[in-house]
N, CA, C and O atoms as CSV, one atom per row, in Angstrom:
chain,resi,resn,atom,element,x,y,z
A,1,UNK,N,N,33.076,-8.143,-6.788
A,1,UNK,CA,C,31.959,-7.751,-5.931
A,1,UNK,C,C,32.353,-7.950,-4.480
A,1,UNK,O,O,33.197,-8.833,-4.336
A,2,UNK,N,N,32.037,-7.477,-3.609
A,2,UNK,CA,C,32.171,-6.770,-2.415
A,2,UNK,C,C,31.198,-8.279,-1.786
A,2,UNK,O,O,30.692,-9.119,-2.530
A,3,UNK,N,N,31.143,-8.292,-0.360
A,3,UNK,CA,C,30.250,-8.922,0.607
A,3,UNK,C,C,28.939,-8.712,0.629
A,3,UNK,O,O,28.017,-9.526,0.577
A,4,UNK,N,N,28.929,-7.122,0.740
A,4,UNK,CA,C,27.898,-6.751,0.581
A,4,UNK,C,C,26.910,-6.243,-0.312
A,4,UNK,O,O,25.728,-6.138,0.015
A,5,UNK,N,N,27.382,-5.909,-1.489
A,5,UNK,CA,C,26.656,-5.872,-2.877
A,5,UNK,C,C,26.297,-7.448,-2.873
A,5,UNK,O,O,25.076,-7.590,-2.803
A,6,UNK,N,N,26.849,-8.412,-2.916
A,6,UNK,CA,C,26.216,-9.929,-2.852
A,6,UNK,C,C,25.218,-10.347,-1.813
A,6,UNK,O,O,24.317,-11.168,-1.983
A,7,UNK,N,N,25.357,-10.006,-1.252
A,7,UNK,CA,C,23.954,-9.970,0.080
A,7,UNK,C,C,22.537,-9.105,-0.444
A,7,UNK,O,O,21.411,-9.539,-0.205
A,8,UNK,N,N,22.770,-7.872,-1.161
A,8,UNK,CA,C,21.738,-7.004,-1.668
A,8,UNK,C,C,21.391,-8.020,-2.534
A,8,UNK,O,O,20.313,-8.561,-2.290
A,9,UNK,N,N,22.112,-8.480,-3.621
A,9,UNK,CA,C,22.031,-8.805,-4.985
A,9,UNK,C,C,20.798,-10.480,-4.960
A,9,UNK,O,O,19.747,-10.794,-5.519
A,10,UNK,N,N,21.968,-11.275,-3.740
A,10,UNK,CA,C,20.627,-12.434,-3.122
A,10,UNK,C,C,19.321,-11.685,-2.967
A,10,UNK,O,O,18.376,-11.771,-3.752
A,11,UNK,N,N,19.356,-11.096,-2.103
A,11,UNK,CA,C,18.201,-10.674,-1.606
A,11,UNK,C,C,16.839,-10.130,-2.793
A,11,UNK,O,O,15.713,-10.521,-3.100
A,12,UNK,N,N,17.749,-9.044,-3.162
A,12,UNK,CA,C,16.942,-8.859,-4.759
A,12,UNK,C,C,16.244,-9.963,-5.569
A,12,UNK,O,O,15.108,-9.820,-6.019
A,13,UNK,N,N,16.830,-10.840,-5.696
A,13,UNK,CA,C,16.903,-11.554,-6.760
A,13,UNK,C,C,15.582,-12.568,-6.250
A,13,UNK,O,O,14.745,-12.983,-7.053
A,14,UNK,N,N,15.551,-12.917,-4.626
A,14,UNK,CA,C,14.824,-13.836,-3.985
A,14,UNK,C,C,13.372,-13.118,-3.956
A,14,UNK,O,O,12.351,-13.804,-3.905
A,15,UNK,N,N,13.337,-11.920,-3.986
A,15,UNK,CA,C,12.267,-10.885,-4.025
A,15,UNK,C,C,11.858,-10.371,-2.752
A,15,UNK,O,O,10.714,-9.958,-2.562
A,16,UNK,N,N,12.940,-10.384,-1.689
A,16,UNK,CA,C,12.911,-9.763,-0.289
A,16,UNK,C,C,13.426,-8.392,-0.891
A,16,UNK,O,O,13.978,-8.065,-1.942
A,17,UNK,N,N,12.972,-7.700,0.317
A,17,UNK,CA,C,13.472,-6.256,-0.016
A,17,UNK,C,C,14.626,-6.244,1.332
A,17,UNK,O,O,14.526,-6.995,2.302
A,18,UNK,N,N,15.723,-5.215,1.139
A,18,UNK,CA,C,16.814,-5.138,1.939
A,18,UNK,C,C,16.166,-5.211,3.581
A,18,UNK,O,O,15.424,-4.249,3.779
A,19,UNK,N,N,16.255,-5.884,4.453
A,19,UNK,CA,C,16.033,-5.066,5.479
A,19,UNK,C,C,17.184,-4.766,6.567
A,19,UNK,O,O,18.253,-5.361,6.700
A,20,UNK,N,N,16.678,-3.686,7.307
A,20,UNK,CA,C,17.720,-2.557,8.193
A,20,UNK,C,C,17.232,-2.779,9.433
A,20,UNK,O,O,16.095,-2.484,9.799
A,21,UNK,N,N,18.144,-3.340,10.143
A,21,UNK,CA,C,17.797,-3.129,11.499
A,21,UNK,C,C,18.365,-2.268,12.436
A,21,UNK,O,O,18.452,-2.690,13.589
A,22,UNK,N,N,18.721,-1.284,12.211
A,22,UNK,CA,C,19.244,0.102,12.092
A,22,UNK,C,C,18.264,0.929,12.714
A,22,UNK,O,O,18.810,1.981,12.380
A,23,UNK,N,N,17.300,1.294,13.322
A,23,UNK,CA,C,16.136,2.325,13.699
A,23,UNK,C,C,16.572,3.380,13.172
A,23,UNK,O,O,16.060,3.996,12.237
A,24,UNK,N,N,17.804,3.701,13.909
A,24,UNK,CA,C,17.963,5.367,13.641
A,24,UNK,C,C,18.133,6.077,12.094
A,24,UNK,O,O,18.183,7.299,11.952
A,25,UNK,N,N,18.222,5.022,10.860
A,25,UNK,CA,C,18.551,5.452,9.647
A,25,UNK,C,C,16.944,4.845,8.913
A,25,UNK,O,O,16.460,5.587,8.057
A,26,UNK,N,N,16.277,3.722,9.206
A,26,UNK,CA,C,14.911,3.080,8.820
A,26,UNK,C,C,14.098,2.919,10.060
A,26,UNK,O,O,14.242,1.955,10.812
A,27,UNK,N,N,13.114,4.026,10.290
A,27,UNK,CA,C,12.506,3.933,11.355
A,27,UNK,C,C,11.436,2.411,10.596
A,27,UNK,O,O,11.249,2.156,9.407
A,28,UNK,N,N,11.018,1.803,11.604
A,28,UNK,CA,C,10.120,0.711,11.421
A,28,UNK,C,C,8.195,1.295,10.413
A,28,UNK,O,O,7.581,2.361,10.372
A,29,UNK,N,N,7.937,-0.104,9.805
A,29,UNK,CA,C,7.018,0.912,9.172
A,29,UNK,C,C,5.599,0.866,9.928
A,29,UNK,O,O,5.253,-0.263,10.278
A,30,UNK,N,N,4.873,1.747,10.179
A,30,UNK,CA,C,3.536,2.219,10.720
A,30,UNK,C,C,2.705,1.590,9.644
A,30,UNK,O,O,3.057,1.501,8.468
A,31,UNK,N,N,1.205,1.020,10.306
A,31,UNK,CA,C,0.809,0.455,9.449
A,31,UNK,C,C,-0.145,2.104,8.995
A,31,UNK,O,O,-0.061,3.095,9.720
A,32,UNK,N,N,-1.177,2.075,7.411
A,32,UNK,CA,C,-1.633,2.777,7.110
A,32,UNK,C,C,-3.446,3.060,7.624
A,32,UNK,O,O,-4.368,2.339,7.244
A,33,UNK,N,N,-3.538,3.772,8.167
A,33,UNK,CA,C,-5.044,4.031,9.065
A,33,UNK,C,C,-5.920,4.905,7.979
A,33,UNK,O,O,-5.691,6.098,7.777
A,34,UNK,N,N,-6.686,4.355,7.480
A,34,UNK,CA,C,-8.083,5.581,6.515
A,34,UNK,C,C,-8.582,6.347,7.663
A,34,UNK,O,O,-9.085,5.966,8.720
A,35,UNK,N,N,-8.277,7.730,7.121
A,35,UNK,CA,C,-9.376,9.062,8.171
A,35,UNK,C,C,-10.853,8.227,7.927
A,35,UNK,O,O,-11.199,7.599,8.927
A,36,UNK,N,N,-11.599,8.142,6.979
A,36,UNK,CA,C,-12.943,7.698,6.625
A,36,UNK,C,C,-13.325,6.127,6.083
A,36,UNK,O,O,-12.652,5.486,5.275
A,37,UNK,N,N,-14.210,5.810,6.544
A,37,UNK,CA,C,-14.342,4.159,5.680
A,37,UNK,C,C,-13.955,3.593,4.931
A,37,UNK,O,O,-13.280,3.464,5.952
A,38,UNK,N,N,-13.618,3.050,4.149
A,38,UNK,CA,C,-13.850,2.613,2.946
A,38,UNK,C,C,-15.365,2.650,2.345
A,38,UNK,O,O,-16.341,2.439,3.065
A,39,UNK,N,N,-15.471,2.959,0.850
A,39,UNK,CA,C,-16.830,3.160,0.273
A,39,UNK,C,C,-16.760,1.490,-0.878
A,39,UNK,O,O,-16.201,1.147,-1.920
A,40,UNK,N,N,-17.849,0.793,0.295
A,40,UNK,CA,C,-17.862,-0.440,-1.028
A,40,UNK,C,C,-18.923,-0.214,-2.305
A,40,UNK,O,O,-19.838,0.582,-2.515
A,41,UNK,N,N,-18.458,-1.082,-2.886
A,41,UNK,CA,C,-18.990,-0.892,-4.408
A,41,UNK,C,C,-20.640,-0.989,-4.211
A,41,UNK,O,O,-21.356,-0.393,-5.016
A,42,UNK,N,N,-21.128,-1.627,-3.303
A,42,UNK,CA,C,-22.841,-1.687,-3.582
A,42,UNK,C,C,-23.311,-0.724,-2.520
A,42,UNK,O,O,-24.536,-0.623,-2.442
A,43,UNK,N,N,-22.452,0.150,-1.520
A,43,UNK,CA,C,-22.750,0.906,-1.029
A,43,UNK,C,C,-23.212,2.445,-1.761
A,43,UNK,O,O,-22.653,2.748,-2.815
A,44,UNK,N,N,-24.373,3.507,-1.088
A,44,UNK,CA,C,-25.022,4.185,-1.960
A,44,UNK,C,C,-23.818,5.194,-2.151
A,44,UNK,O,O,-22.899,5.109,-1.336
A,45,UNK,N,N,-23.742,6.128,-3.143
A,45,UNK,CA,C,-22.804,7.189,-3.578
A,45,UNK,C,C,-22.405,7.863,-2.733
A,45,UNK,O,O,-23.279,8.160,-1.918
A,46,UNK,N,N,-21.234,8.347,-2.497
A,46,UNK,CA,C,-20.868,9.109,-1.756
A,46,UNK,C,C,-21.483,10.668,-1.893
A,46,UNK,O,O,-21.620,11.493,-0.990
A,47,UNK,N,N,-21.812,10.803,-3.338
A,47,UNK,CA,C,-22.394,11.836,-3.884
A,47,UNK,C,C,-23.467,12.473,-3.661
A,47,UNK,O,O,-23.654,13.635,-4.022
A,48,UNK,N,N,-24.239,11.804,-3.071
A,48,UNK,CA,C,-25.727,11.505,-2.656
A,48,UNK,C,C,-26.977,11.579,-3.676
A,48,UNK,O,O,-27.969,12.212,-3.314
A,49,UNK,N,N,-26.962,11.053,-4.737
A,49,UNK,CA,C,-27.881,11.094,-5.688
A,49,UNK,C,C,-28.162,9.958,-5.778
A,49,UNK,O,O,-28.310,9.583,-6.941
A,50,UNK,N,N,-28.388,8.784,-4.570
A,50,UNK,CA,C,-29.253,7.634,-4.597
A,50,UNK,C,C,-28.844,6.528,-5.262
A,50,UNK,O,O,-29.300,5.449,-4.883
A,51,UNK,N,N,-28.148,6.553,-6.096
A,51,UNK,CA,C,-27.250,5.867,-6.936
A,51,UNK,C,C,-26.123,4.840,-6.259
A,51,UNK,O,O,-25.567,5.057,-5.183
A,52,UNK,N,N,-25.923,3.797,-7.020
A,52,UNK,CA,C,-25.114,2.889,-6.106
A,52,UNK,C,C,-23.343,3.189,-6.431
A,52,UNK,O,O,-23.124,3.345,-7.632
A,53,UNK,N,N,-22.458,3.256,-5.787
A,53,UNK,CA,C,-21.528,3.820,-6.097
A,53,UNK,C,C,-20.787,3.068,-7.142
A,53,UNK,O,O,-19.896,3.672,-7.738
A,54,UNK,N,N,-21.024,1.892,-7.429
A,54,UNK,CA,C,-20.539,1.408,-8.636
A,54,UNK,C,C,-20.947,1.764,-10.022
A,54,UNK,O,O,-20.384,1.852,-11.113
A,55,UNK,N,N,-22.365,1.966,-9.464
A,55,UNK,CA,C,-22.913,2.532,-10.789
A,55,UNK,C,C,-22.396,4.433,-11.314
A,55,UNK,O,O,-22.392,4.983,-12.415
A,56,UNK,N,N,-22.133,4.789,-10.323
A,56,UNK,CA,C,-21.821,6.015,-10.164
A,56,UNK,C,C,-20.857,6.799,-10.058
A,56,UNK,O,O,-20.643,7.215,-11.197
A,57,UNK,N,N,-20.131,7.256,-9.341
A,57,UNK,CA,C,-18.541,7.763,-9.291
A,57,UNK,C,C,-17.330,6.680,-9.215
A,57,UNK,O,O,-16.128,6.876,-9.393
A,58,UNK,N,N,-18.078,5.372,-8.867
A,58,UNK,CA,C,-17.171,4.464,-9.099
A,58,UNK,C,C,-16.840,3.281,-10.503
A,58,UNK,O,O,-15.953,2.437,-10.631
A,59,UNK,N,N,-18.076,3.715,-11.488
A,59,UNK,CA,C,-17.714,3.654,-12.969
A,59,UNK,C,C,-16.518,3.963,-13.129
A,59,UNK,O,O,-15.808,3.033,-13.512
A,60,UNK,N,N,-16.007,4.975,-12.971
A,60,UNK,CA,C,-14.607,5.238,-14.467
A,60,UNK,C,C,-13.659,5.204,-12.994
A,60,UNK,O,O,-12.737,6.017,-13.065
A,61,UNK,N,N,-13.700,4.356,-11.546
A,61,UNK,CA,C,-12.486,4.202,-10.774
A,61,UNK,C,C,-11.437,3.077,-11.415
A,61,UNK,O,O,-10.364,2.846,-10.858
């Protein structure tokens, strides 16, 4: 084994994932932004039939 397959292989094993400090090959990661709210569970349906969304389209989520 190589230097660097043993450096992956630690890393793996520790449960880090590789990281690259490289930009130009791993741009850095953006965090993730929702277009719309989040719909909580005791909030009414998105559906609009009055219904609480747990009881409702969010049954079989």
């Amino acid at each position: 084994m190589n230097e660097n397959s043993t450096i992956l292989s630690d890393e793996l094993l520790e449960g880090n994932e590789p990281s690259c400090s490289n930009t130009s090959c791993c741009p850095p990661k953006s965090p993730i932004v929702r277009a719309t709210p989040k719909v909580g569970r005791n909030d009414p349906c998105i559906c609009g039939n009055g219904r609480k969304y747990k009881k409702c389209c969010g049954k079989n989520a």
